[in-house]
C-alpha positions as CSV (number, residue, x, y, z in Angstrom):
1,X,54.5,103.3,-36.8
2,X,56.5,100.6,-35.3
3,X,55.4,98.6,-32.7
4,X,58.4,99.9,-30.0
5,X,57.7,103.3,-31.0
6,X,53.8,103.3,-30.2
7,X,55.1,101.4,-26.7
8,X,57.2,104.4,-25.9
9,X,54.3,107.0,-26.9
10,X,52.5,105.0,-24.6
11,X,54.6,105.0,-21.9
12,X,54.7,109.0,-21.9
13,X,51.4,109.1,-22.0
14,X,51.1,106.9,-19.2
15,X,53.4,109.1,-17.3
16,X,50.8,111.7,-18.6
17,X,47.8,110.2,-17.0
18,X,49.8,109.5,-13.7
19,X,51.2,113.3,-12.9
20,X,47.1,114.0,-14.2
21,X,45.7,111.7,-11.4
22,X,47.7,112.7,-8.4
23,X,47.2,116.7,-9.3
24,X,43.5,115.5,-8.9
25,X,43.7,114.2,-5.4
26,X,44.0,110.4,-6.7
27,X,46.7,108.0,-5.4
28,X,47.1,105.0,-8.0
29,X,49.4,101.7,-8.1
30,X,50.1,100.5,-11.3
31,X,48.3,96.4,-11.8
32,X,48.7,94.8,-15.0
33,X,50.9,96.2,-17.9
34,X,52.6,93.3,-19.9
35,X,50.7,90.0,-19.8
36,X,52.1,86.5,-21.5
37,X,49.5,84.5,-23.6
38,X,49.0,81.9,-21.1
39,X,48.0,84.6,-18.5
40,X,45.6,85.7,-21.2
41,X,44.5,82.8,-21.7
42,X,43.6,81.7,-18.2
43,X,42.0,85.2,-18.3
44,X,39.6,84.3,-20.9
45,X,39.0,80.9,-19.3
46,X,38.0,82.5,-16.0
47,X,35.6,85.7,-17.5
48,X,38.6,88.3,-16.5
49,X,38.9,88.8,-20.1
50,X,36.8,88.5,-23.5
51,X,39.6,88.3,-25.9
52,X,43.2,87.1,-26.8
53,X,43.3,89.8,-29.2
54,X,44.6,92.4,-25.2
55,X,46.7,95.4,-26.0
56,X,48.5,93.7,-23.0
57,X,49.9,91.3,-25.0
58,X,51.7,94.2,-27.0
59,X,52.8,96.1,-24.0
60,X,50.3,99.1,-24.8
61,X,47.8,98.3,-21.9
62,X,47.9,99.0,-18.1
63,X,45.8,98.6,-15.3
64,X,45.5,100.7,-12.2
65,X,44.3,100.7,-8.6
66,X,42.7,103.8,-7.9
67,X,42.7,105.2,-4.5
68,X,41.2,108.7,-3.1
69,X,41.8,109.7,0.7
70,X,43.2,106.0,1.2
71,X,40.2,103.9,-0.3
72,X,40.0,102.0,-2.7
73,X,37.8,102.9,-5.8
74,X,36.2,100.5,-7.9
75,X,33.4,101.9,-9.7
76,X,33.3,103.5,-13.1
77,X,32.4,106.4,-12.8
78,X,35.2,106.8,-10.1
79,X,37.6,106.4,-13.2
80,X,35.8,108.9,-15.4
81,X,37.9,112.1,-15.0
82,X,41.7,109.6,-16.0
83,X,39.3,108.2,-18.9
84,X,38.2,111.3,-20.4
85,X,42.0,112.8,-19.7
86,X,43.3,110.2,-21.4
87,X,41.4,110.0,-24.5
88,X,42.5,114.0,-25.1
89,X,46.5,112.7,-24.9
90,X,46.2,110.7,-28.3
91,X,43.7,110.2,-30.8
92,X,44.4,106.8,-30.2
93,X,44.0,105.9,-26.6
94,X,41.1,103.9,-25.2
95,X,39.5,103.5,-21.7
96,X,38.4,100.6,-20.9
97,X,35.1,102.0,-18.8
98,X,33.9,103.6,-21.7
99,X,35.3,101.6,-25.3
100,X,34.3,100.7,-28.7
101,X,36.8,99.9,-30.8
102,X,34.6,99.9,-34.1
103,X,32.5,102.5,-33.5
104,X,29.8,100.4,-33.0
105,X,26.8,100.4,-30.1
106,X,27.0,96.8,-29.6
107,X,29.9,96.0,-28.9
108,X,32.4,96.3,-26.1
109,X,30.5,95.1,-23.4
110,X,32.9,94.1,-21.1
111,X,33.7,97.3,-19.2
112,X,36.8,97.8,-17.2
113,X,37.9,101.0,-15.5
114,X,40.9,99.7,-14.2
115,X,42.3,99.6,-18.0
116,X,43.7,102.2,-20.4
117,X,45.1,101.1,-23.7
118,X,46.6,102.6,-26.8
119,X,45.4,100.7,-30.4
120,X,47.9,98.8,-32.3
């Protein structure tokens, strides 16, 4: 599939995930959706990110500030209920709290809640 056309599935499943969160007594802002390689870069160099391989770069990746009853939430498990929602809107959609791109148990380290991502 081309690249444009996964960035437009993604988008509607973004949508998706956003209608999903507010029904569920959430309040989000979006962060980070398209990144250049020197912000990815300086993301590496600083620890905010382990790779310049970032859906980002592609325009399939966003970020999100979660809120509930005006605070801010921050910890993974806060981000569970969009994570699991979001792998059920595509076969390939990935949270960020909970990945492994190669089915592996080592990998993927590096969690972040904040991020939801559709592979290449």
């Amino acid at each position: 599939m081309p690249l444009r056309a996964r960035q437009s599935r993604f988008a509607l499943n973004v949508s998706r995930l956003i209608a999903f969160a507010f029904g569920q007594g959430y309040e989000l802002t979006l962060g980070e959706a398209f990144r250049t390689e020197y912000q990815q870069a300086y993301y590496v160099k600083i620890g905010m990110s382990k790779t310049m391989n970032s859906r980002h770069l592609q325009r399939l990746a966003v970020d999100f500030n979660l809120f509930r009853g005006g605070e801010l939430l921050g910890d993974a498990e806060d981000f569970r209920p969009l994570g699991e929602y979001w792998a059920t809107l595509d076969p390939d959609n990935v949270w960020g709290g909970d990945w492994d791109r190669d089915g592996s148990t080592d990998d993927e380290t590096f969690k972040d809640p904040y991020h939801f991502e559709m592979k290449p």
